[in-house]
ZADO-1210 file (C-alpha; in nm, 4 decimals, padded with zeros to 6 digits):
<atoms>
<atom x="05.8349" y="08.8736" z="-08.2149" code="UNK" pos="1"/>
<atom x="05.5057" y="08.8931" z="-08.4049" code="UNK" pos="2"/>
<atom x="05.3090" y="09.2520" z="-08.2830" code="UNK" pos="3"/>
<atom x="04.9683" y="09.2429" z="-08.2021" code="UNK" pos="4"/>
<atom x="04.8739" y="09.4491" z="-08.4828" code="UNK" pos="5"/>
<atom x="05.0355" y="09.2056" z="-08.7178" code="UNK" pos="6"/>
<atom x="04.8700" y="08.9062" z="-08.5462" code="UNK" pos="7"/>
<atom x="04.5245" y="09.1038" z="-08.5777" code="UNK" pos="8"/>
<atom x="04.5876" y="09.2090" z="-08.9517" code="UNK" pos="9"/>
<atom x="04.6365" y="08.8021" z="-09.0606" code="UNK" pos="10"/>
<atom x="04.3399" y="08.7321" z="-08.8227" code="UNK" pos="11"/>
<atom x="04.1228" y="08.9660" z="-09.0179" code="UNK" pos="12"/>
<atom x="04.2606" y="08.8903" z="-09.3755" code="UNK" pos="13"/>
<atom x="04.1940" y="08.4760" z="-09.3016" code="UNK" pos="14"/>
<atom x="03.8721" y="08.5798" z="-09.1627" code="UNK" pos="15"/>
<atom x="03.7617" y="08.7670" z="-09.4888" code="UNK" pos="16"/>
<atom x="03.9168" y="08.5184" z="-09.7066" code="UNK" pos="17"/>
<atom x="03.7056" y="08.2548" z="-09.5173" code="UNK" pos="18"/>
<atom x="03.3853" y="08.4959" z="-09.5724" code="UNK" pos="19"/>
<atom x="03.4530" y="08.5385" z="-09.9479" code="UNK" pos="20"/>
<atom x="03.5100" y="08.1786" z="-09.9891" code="UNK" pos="21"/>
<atom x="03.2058" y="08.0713" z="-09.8012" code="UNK" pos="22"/>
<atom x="03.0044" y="08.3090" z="-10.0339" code="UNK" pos="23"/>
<atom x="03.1553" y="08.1834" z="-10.3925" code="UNK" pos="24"/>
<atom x="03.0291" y="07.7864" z="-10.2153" code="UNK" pos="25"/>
<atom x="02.6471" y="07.8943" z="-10.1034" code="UNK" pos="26"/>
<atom x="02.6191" y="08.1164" z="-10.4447" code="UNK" pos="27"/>
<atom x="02.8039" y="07.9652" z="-10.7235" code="UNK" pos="28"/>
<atom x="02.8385" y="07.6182" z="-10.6083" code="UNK" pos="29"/>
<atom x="02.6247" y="07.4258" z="-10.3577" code="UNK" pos="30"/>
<atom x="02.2861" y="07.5901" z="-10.5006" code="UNK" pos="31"/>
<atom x="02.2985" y="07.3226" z="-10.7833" code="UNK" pos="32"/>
<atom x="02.4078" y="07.0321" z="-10.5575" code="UNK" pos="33"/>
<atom x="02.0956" y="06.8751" z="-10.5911" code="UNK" pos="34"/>
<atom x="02.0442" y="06.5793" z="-10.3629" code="UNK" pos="35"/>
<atom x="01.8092" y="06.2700" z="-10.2554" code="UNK" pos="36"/>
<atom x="01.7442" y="06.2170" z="-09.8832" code="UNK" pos="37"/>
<atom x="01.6254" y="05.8628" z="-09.8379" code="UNK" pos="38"/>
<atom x="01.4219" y="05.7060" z="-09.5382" code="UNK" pos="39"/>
<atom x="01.2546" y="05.4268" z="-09.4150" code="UNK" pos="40"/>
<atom x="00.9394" y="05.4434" z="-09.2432" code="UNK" pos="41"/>
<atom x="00.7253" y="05.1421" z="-09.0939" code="UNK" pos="42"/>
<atom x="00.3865" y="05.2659" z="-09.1271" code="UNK" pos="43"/>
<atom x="00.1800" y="05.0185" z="-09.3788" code="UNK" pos="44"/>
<atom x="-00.0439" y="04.7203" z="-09.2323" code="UNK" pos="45"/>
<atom x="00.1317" y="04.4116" z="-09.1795" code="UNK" pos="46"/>
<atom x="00.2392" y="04.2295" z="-09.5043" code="UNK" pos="47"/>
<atom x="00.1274" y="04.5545" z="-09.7509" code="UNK" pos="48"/>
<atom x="00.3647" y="04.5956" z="-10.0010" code="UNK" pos="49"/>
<atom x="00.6132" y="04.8812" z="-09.9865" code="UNK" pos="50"/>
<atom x="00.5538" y="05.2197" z="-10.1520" code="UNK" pos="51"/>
<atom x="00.7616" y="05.4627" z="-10.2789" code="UNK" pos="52"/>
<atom x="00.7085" y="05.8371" z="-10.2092" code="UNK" pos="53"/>
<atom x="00.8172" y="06.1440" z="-10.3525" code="UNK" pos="54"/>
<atom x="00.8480" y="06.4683" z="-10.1458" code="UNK" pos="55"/>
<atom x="00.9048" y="06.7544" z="-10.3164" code="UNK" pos="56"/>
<atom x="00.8973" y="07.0605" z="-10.1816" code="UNK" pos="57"/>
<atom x="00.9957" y="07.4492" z="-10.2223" code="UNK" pos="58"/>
<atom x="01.1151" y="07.4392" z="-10.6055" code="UNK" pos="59"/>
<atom x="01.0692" y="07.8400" z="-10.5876" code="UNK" pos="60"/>
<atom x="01.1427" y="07.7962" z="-10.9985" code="UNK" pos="61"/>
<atom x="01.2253" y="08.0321" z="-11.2206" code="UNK" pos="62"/>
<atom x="01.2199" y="08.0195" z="-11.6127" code="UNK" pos="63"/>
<atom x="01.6093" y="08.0350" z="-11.6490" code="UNK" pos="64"/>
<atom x="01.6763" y="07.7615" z="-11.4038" code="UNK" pos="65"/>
<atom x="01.7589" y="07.5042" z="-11.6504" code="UNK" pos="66"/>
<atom x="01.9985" y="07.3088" z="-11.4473" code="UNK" pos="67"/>
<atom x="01.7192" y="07.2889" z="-11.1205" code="UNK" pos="68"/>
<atom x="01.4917" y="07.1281" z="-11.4088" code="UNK" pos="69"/>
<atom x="01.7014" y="06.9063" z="-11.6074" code="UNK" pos="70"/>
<atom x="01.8206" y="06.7554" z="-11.2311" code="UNK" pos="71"/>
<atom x="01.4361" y="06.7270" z="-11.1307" code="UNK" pos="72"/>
<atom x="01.2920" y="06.5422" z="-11.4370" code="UNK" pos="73"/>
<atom x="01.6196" y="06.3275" z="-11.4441" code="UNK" pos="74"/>
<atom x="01.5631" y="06.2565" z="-11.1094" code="UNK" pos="75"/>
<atom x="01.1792" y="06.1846" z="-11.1186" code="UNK" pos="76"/>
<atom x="01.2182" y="05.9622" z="-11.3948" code="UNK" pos="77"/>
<atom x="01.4668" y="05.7234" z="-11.2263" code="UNK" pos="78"/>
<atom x="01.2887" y="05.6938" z="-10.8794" code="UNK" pos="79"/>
<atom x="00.9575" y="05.6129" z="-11.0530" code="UNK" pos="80"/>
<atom x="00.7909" y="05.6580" z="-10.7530" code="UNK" pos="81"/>
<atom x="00.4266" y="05.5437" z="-10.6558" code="UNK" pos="82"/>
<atom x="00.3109" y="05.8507" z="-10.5042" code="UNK" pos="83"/>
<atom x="00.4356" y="06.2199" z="-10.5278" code="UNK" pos="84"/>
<atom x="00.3215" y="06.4831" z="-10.2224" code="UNK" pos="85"/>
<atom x="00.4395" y="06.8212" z="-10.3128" code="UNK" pos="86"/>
<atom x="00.4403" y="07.0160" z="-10.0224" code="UNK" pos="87"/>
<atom x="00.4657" y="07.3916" z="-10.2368" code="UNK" pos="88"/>
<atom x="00.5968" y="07.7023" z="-10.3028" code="UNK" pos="89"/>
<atom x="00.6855" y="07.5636" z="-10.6702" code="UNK" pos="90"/>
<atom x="00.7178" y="07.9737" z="-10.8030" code="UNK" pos="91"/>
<atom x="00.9735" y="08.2005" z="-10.8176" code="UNK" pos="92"/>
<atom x="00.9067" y="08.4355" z="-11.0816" code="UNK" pos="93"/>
<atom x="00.5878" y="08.4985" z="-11.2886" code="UNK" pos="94"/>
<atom x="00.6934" y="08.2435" z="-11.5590" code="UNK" pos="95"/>
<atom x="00.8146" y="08.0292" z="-11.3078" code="UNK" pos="96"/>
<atom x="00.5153" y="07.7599" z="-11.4065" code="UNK" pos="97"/>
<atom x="00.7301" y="07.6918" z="-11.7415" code="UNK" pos="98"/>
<atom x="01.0100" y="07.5225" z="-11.5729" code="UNK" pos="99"/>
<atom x="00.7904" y="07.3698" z="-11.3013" code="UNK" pos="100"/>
<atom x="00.6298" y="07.1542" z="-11.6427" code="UNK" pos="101"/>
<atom x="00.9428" y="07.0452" z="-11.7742" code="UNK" pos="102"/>
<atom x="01.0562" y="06.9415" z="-11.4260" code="UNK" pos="103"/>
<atom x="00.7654" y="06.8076" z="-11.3346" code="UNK" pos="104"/>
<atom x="00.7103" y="06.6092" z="-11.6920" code="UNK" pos="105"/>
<atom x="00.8118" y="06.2605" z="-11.5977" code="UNK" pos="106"/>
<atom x="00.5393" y="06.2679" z="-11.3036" code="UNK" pos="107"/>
<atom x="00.2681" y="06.2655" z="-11.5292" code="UNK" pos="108"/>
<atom x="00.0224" y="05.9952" z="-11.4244" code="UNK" pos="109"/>
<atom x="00.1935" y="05.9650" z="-11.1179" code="UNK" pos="110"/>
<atom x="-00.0861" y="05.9794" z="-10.8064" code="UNK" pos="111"/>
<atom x="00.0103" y="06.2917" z="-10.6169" code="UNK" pos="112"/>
<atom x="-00.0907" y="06.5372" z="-10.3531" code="UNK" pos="113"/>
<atom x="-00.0342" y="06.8976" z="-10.3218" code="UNK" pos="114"/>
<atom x="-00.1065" y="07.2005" z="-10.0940" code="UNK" pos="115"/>
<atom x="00.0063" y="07.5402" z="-10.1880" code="UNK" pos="116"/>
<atom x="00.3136" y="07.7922" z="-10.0188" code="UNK" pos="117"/>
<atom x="00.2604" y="08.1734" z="-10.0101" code="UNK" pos="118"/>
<atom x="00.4779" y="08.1340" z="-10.3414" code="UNK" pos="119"/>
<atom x="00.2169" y="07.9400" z="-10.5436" code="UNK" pos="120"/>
<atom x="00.0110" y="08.2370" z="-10.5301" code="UNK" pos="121"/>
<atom x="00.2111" y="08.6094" z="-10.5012" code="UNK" pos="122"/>
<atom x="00.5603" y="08.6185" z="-10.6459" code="UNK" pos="123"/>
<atom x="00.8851" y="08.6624" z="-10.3899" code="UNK" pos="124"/>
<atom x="01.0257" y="09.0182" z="-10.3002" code="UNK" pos="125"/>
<atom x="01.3729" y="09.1397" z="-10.1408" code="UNK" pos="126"/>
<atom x="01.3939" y="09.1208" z="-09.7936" code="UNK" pos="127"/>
<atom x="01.6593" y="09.1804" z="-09.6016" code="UNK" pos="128"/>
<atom x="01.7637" y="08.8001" z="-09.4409" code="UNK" pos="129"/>
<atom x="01.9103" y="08.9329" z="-09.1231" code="UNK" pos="130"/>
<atom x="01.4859" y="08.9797" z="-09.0264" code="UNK" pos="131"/>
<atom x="01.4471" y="08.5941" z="-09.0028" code="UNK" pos="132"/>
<atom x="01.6222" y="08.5792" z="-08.7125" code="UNK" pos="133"/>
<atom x="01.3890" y="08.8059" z="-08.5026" code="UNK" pos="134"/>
<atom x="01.1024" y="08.5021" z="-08.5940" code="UNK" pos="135"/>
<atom x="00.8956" y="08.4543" z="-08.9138" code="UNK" pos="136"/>
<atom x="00.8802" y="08.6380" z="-09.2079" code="UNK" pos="137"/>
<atom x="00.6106" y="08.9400" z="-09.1956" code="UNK" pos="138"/>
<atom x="00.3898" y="08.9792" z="-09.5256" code="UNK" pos="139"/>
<atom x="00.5209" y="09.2079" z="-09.7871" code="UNK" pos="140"/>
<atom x="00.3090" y="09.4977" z="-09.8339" code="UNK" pos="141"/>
<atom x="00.3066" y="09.4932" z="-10.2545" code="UNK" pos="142"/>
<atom x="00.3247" y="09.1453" z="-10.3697" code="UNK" pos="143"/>
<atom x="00.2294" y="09.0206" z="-10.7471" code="UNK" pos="144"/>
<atom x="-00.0217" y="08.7753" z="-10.7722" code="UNK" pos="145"/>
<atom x="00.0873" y="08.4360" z="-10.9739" code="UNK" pos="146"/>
<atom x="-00.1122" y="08.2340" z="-11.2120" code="UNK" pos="147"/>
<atom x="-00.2001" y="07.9905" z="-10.9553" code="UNK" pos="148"/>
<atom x="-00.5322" y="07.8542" z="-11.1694" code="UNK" pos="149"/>
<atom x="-00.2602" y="07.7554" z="-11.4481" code="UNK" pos="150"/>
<atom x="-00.0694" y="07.5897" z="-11.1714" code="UNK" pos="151"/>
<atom x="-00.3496" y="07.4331" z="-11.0243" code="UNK" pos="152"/>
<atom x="-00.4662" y="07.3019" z="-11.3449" code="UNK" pos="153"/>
<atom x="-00.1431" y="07.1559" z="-11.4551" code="UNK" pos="154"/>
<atom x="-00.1376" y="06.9734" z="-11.1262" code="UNK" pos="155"/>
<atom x="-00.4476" y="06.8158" z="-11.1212" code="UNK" pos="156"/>
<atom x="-00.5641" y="06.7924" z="-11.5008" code="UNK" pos="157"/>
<atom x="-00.2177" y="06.7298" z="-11.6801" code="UNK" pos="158"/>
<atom x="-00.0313" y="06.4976" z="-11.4446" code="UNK" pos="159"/>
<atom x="-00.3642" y="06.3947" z="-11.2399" code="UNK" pos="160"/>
<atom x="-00.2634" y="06.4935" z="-10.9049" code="UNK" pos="161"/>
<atom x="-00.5230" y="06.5591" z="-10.5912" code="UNK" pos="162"/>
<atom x="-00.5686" y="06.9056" z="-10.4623" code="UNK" pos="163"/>
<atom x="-00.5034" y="06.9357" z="-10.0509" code="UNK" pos="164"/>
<atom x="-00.5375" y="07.2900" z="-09.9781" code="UNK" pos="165"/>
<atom x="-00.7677" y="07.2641" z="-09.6849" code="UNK" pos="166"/>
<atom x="-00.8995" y="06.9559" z="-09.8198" code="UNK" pos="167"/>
<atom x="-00.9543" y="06.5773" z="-09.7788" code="UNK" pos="168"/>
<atom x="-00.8542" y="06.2986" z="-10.0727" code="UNK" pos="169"/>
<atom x="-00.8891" y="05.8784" z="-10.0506" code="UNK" pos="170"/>
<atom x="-00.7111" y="05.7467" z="-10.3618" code="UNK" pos="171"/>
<atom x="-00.6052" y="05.3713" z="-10.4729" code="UNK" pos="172"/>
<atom x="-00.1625" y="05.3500" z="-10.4798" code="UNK" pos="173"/>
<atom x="-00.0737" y="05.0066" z="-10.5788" code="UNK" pos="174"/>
<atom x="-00.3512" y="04.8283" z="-10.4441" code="UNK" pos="175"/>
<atom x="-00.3761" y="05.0355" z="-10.1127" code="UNK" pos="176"/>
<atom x="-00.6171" y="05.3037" z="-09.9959" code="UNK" pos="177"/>
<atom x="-00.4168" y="05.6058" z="-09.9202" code="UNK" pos="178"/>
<atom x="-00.6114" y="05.8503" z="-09.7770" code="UNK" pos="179"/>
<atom x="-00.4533" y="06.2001" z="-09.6997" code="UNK" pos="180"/>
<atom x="-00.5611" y="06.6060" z="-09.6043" code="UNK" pos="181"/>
<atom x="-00.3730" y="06.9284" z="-09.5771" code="UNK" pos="182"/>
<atom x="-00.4084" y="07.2887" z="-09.5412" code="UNK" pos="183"/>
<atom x="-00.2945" y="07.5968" z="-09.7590" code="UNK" pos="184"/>
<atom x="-00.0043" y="07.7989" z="-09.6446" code="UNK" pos="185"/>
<atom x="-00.0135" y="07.8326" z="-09.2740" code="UNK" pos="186"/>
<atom x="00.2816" y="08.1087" z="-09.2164" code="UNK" pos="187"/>
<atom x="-00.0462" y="08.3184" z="-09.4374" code="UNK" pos="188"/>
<atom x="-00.2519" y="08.1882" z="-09.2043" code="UNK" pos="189"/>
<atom x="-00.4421" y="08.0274" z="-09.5079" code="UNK" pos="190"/>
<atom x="-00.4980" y="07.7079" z="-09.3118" code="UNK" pos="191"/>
<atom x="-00.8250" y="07.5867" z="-09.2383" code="UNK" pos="192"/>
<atom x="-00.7922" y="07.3316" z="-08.9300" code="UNK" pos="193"/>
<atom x="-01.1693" y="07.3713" z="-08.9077" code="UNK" pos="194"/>
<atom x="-01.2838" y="07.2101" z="-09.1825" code="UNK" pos="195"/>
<atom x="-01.1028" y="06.9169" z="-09.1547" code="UNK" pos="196"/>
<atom x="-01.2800" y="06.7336" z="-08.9468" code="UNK" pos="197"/>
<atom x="-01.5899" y="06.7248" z="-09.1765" code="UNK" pos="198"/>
<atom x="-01.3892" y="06.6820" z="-09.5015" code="UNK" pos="199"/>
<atom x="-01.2263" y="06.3346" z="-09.3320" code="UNK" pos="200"/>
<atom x="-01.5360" y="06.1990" z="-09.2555" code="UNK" pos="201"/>
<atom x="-01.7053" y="06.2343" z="-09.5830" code="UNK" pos="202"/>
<atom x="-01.4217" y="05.9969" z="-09.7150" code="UNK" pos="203"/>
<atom x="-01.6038" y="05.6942" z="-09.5185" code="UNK" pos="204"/>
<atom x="-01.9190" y="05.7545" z="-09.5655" code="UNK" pos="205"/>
<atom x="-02.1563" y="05.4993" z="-09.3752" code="UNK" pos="206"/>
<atom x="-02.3551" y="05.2742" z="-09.5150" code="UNK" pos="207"/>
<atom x="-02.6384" y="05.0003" z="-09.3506" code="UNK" pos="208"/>
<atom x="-02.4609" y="04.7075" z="-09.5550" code="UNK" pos="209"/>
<atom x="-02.0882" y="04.7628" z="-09.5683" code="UNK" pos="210"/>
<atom x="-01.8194" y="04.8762" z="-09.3633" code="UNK" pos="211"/>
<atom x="-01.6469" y="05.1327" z="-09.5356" code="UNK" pos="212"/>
<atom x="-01.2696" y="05.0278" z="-09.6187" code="UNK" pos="213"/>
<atom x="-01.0096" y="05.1949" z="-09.3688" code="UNK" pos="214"/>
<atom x="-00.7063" y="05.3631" z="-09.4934" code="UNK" pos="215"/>
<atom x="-00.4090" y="05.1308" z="-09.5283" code="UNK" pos="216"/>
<atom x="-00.2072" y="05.4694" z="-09.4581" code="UNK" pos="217"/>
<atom x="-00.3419" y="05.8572" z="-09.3999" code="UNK" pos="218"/>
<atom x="-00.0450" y="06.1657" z="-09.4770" code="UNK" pos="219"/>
<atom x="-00.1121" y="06.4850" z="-09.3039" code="UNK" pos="220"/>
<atom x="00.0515" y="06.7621" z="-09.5654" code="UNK" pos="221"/>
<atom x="00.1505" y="07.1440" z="-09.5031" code="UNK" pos="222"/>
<atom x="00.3420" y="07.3718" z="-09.6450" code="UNK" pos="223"/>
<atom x="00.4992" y="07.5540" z="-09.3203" code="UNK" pos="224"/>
<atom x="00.5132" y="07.3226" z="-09.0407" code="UNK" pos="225"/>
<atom x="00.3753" y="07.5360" z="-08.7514" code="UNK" pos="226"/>
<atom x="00.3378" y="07.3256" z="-08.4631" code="UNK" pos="227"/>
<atom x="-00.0689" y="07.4187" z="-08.4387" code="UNK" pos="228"/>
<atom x="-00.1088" y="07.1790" z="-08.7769" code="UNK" pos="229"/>
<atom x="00.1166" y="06.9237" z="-08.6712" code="UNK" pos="230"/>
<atom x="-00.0950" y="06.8801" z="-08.3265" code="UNK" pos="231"/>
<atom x="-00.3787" y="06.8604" z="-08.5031" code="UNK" pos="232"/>
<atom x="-00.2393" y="06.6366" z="-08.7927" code="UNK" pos="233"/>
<atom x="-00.1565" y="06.3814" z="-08.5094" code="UNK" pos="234"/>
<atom x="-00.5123" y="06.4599" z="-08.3630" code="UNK" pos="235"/>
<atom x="-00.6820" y="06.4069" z="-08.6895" code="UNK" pos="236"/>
<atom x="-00.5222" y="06.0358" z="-08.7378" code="UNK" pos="237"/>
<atom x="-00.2056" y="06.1207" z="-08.9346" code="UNK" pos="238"/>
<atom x="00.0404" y="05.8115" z="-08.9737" code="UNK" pos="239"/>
<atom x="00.2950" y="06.0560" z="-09.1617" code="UNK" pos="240"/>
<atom x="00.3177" y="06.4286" z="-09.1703" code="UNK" pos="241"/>
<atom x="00.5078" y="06.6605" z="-09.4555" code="UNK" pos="242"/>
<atom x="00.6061" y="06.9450" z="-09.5114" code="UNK" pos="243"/>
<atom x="00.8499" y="07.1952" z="-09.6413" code="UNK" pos="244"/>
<atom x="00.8694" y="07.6017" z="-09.5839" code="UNK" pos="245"/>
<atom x="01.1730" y="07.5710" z="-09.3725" code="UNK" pos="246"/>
<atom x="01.4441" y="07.5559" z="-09.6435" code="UNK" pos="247"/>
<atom x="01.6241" y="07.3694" z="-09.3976" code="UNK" pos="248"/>
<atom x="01.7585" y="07.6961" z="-09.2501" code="UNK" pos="249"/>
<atom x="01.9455" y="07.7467" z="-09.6374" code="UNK" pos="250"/>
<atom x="02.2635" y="07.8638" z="-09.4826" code="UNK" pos="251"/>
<atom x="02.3605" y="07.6361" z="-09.1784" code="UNK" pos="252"/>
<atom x="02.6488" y="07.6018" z="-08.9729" code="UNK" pos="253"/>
<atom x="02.8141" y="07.2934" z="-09.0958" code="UNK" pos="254"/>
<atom x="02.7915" y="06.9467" z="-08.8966" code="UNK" pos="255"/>
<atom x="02.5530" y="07.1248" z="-08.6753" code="UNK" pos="256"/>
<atom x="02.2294" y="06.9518" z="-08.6033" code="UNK" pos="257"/>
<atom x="01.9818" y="07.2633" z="-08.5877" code="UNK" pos="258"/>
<atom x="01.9212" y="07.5029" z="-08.8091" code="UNK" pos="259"/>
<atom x="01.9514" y="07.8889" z="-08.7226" code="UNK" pos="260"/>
<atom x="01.6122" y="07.9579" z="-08.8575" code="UNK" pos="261"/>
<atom x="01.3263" y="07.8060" z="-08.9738" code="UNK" pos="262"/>
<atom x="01.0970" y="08.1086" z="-09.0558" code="UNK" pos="263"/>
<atom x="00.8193" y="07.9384" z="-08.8427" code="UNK" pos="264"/>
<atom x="00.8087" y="07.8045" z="-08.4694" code="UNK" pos="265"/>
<atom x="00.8624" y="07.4416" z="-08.5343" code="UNK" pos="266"/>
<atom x="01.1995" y="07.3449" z="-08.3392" code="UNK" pos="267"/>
<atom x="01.5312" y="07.4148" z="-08.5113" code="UNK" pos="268"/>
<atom x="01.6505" y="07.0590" z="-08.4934" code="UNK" pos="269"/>
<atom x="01.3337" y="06.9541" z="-08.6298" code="UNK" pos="270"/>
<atom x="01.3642" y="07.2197" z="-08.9679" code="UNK" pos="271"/>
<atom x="01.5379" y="06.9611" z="-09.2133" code="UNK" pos="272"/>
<atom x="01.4843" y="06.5641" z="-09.2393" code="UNK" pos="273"/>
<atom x="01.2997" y="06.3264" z="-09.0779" code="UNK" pos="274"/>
<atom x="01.2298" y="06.3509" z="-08.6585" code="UNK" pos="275"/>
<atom x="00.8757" y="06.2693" z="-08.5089" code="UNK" pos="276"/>
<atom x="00.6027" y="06.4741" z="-08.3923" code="UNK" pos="277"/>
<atom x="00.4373" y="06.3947" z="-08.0472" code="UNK" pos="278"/>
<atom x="00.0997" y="06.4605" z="-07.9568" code="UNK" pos="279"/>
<atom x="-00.0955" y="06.3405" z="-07.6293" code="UNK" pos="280"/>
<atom x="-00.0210" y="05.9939" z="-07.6526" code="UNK" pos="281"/>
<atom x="00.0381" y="05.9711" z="-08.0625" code="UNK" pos="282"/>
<atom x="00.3804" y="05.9883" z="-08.1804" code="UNK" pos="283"/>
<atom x="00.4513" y="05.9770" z="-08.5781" code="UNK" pos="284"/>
<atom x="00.6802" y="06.0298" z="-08.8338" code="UNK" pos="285"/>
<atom x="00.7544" y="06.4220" z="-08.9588" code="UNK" pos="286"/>
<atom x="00.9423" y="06.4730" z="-09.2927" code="UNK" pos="287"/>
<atom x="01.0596" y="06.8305" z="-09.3376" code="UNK" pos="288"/>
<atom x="01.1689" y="06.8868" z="-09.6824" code="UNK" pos="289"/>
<atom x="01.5011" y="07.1477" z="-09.7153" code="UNK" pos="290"/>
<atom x="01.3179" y="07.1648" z="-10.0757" code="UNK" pos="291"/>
<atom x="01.5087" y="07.2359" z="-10.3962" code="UNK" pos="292"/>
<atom x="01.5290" y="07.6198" z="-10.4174" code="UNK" pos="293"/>
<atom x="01.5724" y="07.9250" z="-10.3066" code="UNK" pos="294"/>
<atom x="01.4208" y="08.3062" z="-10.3731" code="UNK" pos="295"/>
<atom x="01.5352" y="08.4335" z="-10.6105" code="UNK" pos="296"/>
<atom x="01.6356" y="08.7596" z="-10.4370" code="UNK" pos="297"/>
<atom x="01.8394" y="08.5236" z="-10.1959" code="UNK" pos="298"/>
<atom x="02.0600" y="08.2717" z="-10.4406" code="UNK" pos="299"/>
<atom x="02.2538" y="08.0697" z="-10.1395" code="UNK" pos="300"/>
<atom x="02.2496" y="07.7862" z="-09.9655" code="UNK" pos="301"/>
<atom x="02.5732" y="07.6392" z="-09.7081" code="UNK" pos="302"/>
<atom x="02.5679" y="07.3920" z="-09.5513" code="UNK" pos="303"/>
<atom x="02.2259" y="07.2931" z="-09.6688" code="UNK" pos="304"/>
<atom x="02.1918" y="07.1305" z="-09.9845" code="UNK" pos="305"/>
<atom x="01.8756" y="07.1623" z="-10.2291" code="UNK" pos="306"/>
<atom x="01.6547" y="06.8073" z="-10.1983" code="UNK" pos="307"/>
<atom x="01.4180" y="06.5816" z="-10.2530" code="UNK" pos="308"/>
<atom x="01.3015" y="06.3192" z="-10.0148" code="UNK" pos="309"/>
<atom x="01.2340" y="05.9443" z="-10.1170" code="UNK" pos="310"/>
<atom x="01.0508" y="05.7952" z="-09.8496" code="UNK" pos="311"/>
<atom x="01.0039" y="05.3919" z="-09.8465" code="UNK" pos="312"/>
<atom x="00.6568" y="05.3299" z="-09.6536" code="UNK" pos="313"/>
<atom x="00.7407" y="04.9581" z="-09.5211" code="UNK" pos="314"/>
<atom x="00.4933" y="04.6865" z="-09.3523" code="UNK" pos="315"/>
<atom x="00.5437" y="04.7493" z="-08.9419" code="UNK" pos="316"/>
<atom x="00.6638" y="04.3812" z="-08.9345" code="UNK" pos="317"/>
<atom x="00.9170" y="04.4397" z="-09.2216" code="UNK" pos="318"/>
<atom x="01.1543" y="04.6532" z="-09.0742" code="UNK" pos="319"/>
</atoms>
């Protein structure tokens, strides 16, 4: 007969085989899985045209990341979308802007939004990953400030994207009016909710002779989904809301629908992919980006693999 001790010793050698395994997967392998999440969402006016979004979200880039880039500028290039929203957190490291412009290269000209993560503006630090479970991520006490003005520029001067940090934006896609606003990095508590109200309003002005021309769509964009901006997203008229932040949990447990954290308080099956958000009566769409990176002090994902998300805005009566 098999002893106990014998039964326990194979029990604890598959066990750490298991664990070793599952750590060569999230480090050396499934961190450059880079994947496209598709939806469908049936949002435009009746008979508009269909548009094609880009979400990207949490590139967290470093200069040596050559693979992350070549995927992204492959993958940017063949979509060809009609609108990009970036949702942030695009540095990793102090030269991190580098490989965000040869990822970002084929997007040049592209309309785009963006609002900024805690990582557009101070660089990542260690932290010890076990924390996230007792509820978001406390602020480091020595951080290093990024070039976020370089950033900033490249965004809006180089490939001609609008700026959405606490901020309102109308813009012409493909014949439609898309209007759209967003906040800075809540989990900072850099969002403004405030000011939003004020900064939507200016983008209809009204005028004695003419109606000003409604938005065929309006996006409500954040970086960390805390459920304080999505309530007031819905408040404030939002037909889609994105965001990223969550990582999608990074290491999940596989075929399992929630994530075990989402380093904010947005619900755990609602940290990855598209769900809805409910407020009062309102109900809309909610795309939460698993983005396309990772800190650099933290170089693993399972279970969750790096993305973008293409989302196909469709007519109401076309779906």
């Amino acid at each position: 007969m098999t002893s106990p001790a014998r039964i326990a010793l194979v029990a604890a050698t598959a066990t750490g085989a298991a664990s070793v395994a599952a750590g060569i997967w999230g480090t050396c392998i499934e961190r450059f899985l880079f994947t496209v999440r598709s939806h469908e969402l049936a949002v435009l006016p009746t008979g508009a045209p269909a548009l094609t979004v880009l979400h990207l979200s949490d590139a967290h880039m470093a200069p040596w990341q050559h693979r992350k880039q070549d995927w992204i500028a492959r993958i940017a290039d063949e979509i060809q979308p009609d609108l990009v929203v970036n949702t942030g957190d695009n540095l990793g490291h102090p030269a991190g802007l580098d490989g965000i412009r040869t990822a970002f290269a084929p997007l040049r000209g592209v309309p785009g939004f963006f609002v900024h993560g805690s990582n557009d503006v101070i660089g990542p630090s260690a932290r010890n990953p076990l924390l996230y479970f007792r509820g978001p991520s406390e602020r480091a006490q020595r951080s290093e400030l990024l070039d976020t003005p370089a950033m900033d520029n490249f965004f809006t001067e180089e490939l001609g994207w609008a700026d959405l940090n606490n901020a309102a934006v109308s813009i012409e896609v493909a014949g439609m009016r898309v209007d759209a606003f967003g906040v800075s990095d809540a989990h900072r508590d850099w969002d403004e909710l405030d000011v939003l109200p004020e900064a939507l309003a200016a983008l209809h002005p009204t005028r004695l002779l003419a109606r000003p021309r409604p938005a065929d769509v309006t996006l409500g964009v954040t970086h960390a989904p805390y459920r304080r901006v999505l309530d007031r997203f819905v408040e404030l008229g939002a037909d889609v809301l994105l965001a990223g932040h969550t990582h999608g949990g990074q290491v999940r447990i596989p075929f399992s629908p929630n994530a075990l954290v989402a380093n904010c308080d947005i619900p755990l099956d609602q940290a990855r992919g598209l769900s809805t958000w409910t407020r009062g009566n309102h109900t809309v769409p909610l795309n939460v980006s698993a983005g396309l990176g990772h800190s650099i002090y933290a170089p693993v994902r399972f279970a969750c693999r790096p993305e973008v998300s293409v989302l196909t805005l469709r007519a109401v009566d076309s779906v």
